[in-house]
N, C-alpha and C positions, 0 to 999 in steps of 0.2 A: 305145517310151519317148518319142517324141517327139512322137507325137501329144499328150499326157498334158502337156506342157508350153503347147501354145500357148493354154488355160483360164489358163493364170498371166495372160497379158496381157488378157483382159476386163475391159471396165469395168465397176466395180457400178452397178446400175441408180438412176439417181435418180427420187424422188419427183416426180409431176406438178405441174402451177403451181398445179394446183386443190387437191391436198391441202397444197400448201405454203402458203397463202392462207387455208384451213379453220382455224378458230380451234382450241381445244385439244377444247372441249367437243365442237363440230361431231364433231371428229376421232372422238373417243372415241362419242359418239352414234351414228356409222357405224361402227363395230366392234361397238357392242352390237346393233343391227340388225342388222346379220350374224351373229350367234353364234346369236341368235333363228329368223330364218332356215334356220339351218342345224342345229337344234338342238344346238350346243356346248355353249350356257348348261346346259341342262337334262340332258345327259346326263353330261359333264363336270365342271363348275362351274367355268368357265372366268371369273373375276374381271377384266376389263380395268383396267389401274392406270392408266396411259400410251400417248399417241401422238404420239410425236416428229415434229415436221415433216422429220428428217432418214428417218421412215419405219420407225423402230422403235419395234415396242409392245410393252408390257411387259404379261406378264401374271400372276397367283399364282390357284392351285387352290384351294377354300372346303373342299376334306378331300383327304387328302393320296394322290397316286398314286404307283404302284411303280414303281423306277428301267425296268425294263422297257416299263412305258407309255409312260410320260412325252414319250419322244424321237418316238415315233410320233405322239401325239397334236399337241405340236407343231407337227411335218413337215405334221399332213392339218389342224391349223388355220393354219400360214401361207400352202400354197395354195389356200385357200377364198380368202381375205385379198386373196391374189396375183390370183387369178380376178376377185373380185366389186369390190374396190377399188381397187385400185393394185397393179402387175407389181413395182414395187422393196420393200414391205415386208416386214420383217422381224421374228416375234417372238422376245420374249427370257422367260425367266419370271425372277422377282423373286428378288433374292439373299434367301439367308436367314441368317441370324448362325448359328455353330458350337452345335448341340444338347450337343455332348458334354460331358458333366462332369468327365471325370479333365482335357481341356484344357482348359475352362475353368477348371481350378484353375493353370494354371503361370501364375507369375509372382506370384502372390500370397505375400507374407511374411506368417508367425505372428508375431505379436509375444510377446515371454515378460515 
């Protein structure tokens, strides 16, 4: 058990000076060159939204994968990310508003 604790105290990794310096564009340029690369784009359709200087990117799928992929594909594109770019990044994928319609409907009054 106690090995299992001393990971609590690591520090997370910061971004380098050079990707903190890298304009947004730049940023996002070199992610899309990577996916190319590595072909993500094309097999996936991994959409780049965002690249934070604080080193998280944000990214949305162009058709929609199953909860089962998802976390994996993730996982093998943030250390591509990690390898090819910067060791501190982190991707996140893009919230997406609630699909469902019976919740969608709370809260709304019928008016008579």
């Amino acid at each position: 058990m106690e090995n299992k604790l001393q990971y609590a105290f690591i520090e997370t990794p910061k971004p380098s000076v050079e990707w903190h310096e890298m304009s947004g564009a730049n940023r996002l340029a070199k992610i899309k060159e990577t996916l190319r690369k590595h072909d993500f784009e094309g097999k996936l359709l991994i959409i780049p939204i965002a690249a934070n200087k604080d080193g998280q990117i944000i990214i949305r799928f162009a058709e929609p994968v199953s909860a089962s992929e998802r976390g994996t594909i993730l996982l093998d594109f943030e250390e591509v990310l990690k390898t090819d770019i910067d060791h501190s990044l982190t991707v996140w994928l893009e919230p997406l508003g609630d699909k469902n319609s019976l919740r969608n409907l709370r809260g709304i009054q019928v008016k008579e």
